[in-house]
C-alpha positions, 0 to 999 in steps of 0.5 A: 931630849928624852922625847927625841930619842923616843922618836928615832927609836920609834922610826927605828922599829918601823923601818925593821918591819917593813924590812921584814915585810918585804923580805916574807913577801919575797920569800913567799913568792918564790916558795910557794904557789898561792891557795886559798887566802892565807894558804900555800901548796907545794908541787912533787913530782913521781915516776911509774914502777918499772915494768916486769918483761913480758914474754910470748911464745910460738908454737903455744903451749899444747899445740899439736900437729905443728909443721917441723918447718915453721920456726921456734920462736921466743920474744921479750917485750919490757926487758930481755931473754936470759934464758932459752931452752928447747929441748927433744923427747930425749932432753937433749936441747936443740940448738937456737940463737937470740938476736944481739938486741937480746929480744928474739930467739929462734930455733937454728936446728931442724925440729923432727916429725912426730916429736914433743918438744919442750921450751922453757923462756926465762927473760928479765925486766926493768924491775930487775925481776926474773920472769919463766914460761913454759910450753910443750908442743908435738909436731906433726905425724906426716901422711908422707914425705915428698923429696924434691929433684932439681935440674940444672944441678949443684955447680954446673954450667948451663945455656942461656935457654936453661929452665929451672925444673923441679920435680916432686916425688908426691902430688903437690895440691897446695902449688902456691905454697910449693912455690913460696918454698923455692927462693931463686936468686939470679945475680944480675936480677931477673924477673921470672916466674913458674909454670906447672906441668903437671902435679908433680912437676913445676918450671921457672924461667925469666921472660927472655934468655938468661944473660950468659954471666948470670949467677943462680941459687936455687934455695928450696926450704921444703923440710917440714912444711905442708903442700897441701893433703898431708904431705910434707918436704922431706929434705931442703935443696940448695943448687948453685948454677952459672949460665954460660956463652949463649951458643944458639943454632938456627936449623932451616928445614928449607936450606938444609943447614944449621948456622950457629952463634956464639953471643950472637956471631955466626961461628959455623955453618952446618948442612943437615938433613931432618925429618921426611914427609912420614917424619917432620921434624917439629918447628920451634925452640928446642933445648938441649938436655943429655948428651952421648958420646955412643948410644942405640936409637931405639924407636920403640922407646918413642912408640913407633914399633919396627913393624911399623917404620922404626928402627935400632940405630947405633949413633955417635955423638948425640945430643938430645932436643926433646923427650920424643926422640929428636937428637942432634947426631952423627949420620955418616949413612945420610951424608948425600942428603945433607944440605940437600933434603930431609930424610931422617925419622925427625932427628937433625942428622949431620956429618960425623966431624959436624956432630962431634963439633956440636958434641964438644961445643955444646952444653946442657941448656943451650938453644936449637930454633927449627924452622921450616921442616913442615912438621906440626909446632913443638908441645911445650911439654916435650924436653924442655919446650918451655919456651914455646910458652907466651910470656902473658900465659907463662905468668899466669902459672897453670895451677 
């Protein structure tokens, strides 16, 4: 009887160890990765330190002869601007704004010439700390200002052969810059390009007429920045124009009349009376500038003296075609040849009810296309002869 007991306890403790056994077997698969025998190793995991924000600065510190025109600017990379302060010689901070993502800041106030500035950039990392950097720039001491005029002007209506001219006070040597200042926006959109007229003086026009309807802003940022040999923009320009009805005359040289259209339909017939032998009027396509109810021709202004031909005219209702003299205007004296044959010094005559019609319905801009008066080809140069020009030589600029 004893043994028997002795037996099952035996069996008893033997069952136990391999419970054991299994279930330290099972443990260790699951907790642990093997090593060498007999050992196990554990796994943790770690993340980086979070990173202090870093700040750049433009213009950098001790910069001098920096143009009041290119902007202040701040940034934040690993974090974000707290604090930006820019301020005069006077102490008094000008005025700037951080971008919503609180990552950029830049100047929104004009910087002056010949001044040092002070910017203080504090901004924020991951890390919670703050980090400060300081510069001190001076701008520049111009040799001079140049100030910039425009024609059409701000609010106005034009013609659909309107350019768009600027004119510099100073000698501009870096024109491409000078063009990369003028943004010209055209709603609808037009392609166009600048041509240089001289050193001071720079058109822009599209390809073809504009459309009547078009909306155009002029945005000239020229304010402190260099065009080259030590000039600099003295003041920004900003010009709104709307291109009107396109109202065209056609003035024949050989039927002595002028035919005009409004958005391509005929409207009136005029007869006129241009240049004689000694004074052709030149062929092609004029655009209208100024115009005067009474004004006094005067051909001395044009270099033909009185000794030699010229004259001093009263006239009504003169509208300008070119810089040279060449006017649509009321003729009373020529009424007999009108239709018939030129006689006039250059100028378009035609019959006072005639002229003041074109007076009143006419503006700025408009188009006069003259075509078999015998004279020489109009110079681009003369008024607005811009479209005198070729496309494939407009775009190439004339810089």
């Amino acid at each position: 009887m004893h043994r028997k007991r002795g037996a099952r306890g035996a069996l008893g403790l033997v069952a136990i160890g391999l419970v054991a056994m299994l279930v330290t077997s099972c443990s260790t698969g699951s907790a642990a990765t093997e090593g060498t025998a007999g050992e196990t190793t554990t796994t943790t995991s770690s993340t980086p330190p979070p990173k202090p924000v870093s700040l750049t600065m433009g213009p950098a510190d001790a910069a001098v002869d920096v143009a009041p025109g290119v902007p202040v600017v701040a940034t934040a990379t690993d974090g974000k601007l707290t604090q930006v302060t820019l301020t005069n010689p006077e102490g008094v901070a000008v005025a700037g704004q951080v971008t919503p993502d609180g990552l950029q800041w830049t100047n929104t106030e004009p910087l002056g010439y010949q001044k040092t500035y002070t910017l203080s950039v504090t901004g924020e990392g991951a890390d919670g700390k703050p980090v400060t950097k300081t510069s001190t720039f001076t701008t520049v001491k111009p040799r001079t200002l140049t100030y910039l005029s425009v024609n059409p002007q701000d609010g106005t209506t034009v013609g659909v052969g309107q350019p768009l001219a600027f004119y510099f006070d100073e000698p501009i040597a870096d024109k491409a810059a000078a063009e990369a200042m003028i943004s010209i926006t055209a709603e609808p959109r037009v392609e166009g390009a600048f041509y240089w007229y001289d050193e001071k003086t720079v058109h822009w026009r599209p390809q073809a007429y504009w459309t009547p309807g078009t909306k155009i802003t002029i945005n000239a940022k020229i304010y402190g920045k260099h065009v080259g040999n030590g000039v600099y923009g003295e003041e920004d320009r900003v010009i709104t124009t709307t291109i009107g009805d396109s109202v065209i005359h056609e003035a024949d040289g050989q039927t002595h009349q002028v035919v005009t259209k409004v958005n391509g339909q005929v409207v009136r017939t005029m007869p006129t009376s241009m240049g004689d032998a000694q004074n052709p009027t030149p062929t092609g396509t004029y655009v209208l500038t100024e115009k005067h109810a009474h004004m006094v021709m005067d051909s001395r202004t044009y270099g033909l003296s009185l000794e030699a031909g010229g004259y001093v005219t009263p006239v009504d209702w003169a509208f300008r075609m070119s810089n040279s003299g060449i006017f649509f205007h009321s003729a009373p004296w020529s009424i007999g040849d009108q239709g018939h044959r030129n006689v006039s010094h250059g100028c378009l005559n035609l019959a006072p009810e005639n002229a003041r019609w074109v007076f009143d319905n006419s503006k700025a801009g408009d188009i006069v296309i003259v075509t078999n008066s015998g004279g020489p080809v109009l110079e681009s140069w003369d008024g607005f002869g811009d479209w005198q020009i070729p496309w494939d030589q407009w775009v190439k600029g004339n810089r």
